[in-house]
PyMOL CGO cylinders between C-alpha atoms (Angstrom):
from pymol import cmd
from pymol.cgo import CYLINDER

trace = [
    CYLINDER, 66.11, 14.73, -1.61, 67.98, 11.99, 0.41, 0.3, 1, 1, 1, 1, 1, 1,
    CYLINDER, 67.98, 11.99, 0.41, 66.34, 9.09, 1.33, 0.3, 1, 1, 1, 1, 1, 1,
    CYLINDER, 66.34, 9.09, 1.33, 64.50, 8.47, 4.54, 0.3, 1, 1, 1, 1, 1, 1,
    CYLINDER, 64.50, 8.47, 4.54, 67.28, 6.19, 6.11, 0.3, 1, 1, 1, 1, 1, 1,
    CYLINDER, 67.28, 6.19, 6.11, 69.84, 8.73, 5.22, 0.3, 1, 1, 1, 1, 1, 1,
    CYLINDER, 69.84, 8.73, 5.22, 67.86, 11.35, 6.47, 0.3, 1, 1, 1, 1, 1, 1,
    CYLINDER, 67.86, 11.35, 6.47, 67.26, 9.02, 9.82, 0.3, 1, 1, 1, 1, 1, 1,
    CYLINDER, 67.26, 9.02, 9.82, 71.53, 8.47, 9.82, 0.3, 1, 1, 1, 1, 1, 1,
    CYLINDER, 71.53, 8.47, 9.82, 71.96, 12.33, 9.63, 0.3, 1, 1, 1, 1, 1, 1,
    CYLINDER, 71.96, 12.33, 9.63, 69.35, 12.70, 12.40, 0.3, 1, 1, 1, 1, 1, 1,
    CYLINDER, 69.35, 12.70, 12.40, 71.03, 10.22, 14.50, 0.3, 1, 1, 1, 1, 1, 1,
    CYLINDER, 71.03, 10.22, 14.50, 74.27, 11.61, 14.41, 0.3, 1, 1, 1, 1, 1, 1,
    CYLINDER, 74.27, 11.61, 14.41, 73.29, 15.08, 14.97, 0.3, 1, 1, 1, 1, 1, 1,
    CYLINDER, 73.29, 15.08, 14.97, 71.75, 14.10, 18.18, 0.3, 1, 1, 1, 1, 1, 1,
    CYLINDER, 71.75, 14.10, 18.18, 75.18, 12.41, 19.38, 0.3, 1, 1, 1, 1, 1, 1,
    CYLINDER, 75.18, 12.41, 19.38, 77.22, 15.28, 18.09, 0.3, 1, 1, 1, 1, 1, 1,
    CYLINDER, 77.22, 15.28, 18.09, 74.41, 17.78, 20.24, 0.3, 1, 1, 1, 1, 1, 1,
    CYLINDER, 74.41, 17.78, 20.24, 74.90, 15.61, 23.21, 0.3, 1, 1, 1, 1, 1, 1,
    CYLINDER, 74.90, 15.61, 23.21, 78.48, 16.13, 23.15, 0.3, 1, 1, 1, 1, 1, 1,
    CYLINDER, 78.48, 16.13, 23.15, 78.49, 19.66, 22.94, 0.3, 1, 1, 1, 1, 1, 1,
    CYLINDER, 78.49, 19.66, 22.94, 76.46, 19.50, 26.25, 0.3, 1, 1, 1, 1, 1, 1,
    CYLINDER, 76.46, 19.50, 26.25, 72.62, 19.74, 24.91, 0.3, 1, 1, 1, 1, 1, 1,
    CYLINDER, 72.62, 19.74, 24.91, 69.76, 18.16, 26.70, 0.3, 1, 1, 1, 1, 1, 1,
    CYLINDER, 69.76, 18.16, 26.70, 67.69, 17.16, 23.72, 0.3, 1, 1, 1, 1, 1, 1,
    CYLINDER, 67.69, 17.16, 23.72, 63.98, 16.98, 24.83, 0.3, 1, 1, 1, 1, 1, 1,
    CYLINDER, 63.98, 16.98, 24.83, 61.02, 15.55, 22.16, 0.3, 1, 1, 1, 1, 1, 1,
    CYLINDER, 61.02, 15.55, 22.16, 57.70, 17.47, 22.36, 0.3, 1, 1, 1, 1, 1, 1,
    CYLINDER, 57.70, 17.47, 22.36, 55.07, 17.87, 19.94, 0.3, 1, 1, 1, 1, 1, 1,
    CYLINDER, 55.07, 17.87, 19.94, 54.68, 21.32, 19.12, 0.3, 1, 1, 1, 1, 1, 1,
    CYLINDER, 54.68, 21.32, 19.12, 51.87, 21.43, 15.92, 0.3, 1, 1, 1, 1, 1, 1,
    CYLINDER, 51.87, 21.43, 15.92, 55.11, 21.00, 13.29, 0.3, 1, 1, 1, 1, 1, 1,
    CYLINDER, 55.11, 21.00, 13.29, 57.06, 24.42, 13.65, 0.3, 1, 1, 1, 1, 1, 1,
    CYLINDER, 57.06, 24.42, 13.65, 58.97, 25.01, 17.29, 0.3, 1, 1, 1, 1, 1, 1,
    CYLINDER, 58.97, 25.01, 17.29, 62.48, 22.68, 16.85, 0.3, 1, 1, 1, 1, 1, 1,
    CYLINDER, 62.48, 22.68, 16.85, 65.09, 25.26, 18.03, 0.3, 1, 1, 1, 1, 1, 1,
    CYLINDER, 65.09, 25.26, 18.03, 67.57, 25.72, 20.95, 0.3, 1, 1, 1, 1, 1, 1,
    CYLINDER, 67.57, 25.72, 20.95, 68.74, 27.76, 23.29, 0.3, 1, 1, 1, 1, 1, 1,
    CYLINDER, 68.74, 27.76, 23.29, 70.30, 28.34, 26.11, 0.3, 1, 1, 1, 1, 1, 1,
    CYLINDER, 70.30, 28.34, 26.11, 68.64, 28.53, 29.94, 0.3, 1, 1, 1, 1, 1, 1,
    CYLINDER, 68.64, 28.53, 29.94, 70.68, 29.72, 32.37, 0.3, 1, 1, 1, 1, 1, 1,
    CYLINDER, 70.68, 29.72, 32.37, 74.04, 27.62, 32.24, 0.3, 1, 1, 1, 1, 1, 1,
    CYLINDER, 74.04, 27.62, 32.24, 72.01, 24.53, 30.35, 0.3, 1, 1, 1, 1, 1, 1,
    CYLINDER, 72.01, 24.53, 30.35, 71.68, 24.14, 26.66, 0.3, 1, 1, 1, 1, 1, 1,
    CYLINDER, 71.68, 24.14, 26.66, 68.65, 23.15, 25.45, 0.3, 1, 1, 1, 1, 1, 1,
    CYLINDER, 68.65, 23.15, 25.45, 67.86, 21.21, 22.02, 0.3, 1, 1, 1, 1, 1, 1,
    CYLINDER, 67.86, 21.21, 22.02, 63.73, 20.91, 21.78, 0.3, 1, 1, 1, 1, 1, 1,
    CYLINDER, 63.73, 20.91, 21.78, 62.39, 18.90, 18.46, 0.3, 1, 1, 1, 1, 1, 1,
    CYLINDER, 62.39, 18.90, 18.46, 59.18, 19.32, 17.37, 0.3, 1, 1, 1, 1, 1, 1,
    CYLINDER, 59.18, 19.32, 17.37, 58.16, 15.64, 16.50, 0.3, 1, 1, 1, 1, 1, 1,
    CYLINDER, 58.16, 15.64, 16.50, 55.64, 16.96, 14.36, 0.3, 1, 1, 1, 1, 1, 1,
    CYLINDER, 55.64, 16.96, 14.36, 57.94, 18.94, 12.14, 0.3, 1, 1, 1, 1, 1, 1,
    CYLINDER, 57.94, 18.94, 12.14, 59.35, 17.91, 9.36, 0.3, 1, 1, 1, 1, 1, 1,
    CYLINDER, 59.35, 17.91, 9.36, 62.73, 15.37, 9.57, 0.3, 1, 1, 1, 1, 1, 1,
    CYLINDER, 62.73, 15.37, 9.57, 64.74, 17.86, 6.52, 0.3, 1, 1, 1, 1, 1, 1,
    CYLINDER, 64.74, 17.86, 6.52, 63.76, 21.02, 9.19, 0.3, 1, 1, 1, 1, 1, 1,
    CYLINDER, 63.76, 21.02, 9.19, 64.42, 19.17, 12.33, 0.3, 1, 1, 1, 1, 1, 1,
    CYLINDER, 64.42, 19.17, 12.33, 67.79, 18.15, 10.60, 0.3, 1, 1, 1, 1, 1, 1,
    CYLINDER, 67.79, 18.15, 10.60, 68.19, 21.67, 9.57, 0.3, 1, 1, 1, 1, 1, 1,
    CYLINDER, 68.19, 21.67, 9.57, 67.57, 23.36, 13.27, 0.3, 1, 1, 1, 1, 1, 1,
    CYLINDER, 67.57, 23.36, 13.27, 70.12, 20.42, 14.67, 0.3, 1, 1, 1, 1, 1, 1,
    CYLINDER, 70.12, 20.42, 14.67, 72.93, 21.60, 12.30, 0.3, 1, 1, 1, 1, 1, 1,
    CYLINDER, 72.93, 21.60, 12.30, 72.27, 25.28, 13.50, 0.3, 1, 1, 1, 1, 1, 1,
    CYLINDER, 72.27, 25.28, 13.50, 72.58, 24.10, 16.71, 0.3, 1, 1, 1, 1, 1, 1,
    CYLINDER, 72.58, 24.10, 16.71, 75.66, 22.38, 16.11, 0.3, 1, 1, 1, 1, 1, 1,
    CYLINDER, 75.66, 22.38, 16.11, 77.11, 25.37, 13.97, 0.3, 1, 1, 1, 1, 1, 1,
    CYLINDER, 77.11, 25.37, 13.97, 76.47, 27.91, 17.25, 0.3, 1, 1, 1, 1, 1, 1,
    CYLINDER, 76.47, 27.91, 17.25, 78.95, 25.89, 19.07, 0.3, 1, 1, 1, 1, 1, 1,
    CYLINDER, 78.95, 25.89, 19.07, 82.46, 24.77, 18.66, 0.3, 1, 1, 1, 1, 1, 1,
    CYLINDER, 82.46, 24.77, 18.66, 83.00, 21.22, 18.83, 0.3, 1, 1, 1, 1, 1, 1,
    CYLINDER, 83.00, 21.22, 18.83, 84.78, 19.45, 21.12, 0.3, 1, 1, 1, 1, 1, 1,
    CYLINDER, 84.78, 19.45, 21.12, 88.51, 18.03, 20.31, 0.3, 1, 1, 1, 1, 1, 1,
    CYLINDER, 88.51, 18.03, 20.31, 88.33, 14.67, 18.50, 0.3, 1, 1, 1, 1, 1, 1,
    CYLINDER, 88.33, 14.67, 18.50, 84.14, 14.88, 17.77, 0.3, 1, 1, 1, 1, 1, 1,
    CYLINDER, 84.14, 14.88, 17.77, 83.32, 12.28, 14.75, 0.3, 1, 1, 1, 1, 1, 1,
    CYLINDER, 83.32, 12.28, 14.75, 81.51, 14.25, 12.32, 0.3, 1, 1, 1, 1, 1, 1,
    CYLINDER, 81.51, 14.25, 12.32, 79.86, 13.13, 8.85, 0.3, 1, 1, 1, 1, 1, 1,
    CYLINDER, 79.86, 13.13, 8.85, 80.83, 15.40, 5.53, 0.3, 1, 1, 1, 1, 1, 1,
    CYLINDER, 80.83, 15.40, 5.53, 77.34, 15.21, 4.77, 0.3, 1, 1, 1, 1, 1, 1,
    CYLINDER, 77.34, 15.21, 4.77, 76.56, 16.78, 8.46, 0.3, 1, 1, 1, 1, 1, 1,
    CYLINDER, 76.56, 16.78, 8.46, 79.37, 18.83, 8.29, 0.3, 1, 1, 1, 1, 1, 1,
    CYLINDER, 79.37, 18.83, 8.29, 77.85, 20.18, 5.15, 0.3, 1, 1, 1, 1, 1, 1,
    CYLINDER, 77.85, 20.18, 5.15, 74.74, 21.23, 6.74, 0.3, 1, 1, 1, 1, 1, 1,
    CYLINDER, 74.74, 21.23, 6.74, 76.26, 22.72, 9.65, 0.3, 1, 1, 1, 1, 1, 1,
    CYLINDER, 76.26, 22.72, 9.65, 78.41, 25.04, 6.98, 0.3, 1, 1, 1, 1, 1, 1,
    CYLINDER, 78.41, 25.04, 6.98, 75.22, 26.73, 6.09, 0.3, 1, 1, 1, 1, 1, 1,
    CYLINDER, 75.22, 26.73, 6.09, 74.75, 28.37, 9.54, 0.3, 1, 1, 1, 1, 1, 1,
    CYLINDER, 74.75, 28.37, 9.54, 77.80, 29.66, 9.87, 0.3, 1, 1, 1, 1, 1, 1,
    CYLINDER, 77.80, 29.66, 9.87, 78.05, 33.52, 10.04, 0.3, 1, 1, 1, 1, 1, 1,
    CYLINDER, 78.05, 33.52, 10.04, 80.40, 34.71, 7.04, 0.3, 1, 1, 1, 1, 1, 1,
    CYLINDER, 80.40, 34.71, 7.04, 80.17, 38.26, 8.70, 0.3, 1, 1, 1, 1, 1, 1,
]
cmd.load_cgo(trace, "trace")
């Protein structure tokens, strides 16, 4: 299991790499099991449970990432990348 400030680094960067792929991010405490996203309207939206764990947040933000294609030129981790590979439809 990574350590916390790697886990905060691949938290961090998921956020920026969300943001610019057009998600509003918004925090809410929502008793440890609602991070998701979706789409309202023409808006993306990107909600984290605070209460959830930081592995499953990390895990909903690269599914987030993964249902999108990234803009031209967007810095991206391996380790992120990684993650984001899982939630990719092989179908």
């Amino acid at each position: 299991m990574p350590q916390p400030v790697v886990w905060g680094r691949l938290f961090d960067e998921a956020i920026t790499v969300l943001a610019m792929q057009g998600f509003k991010i918004r925090y809410d405490h929502l008793g440890g099991d609602g991070t998701g996203h979706c789409q309202a309207g023409e808006e993306l939206w990107m909600v984290i449970d605070v209460a959830q764990p930081i592995d499953e947040q990390i895990d909903e933000l690269a599914a987030a990432i993964a249902s999108r294609a990234l803009p031209t030129g967007t810095p991206i981790s391996e380790s992120l990348t990684s993650l984001c590979r899982r939630h990719v439809s092989t179908g």
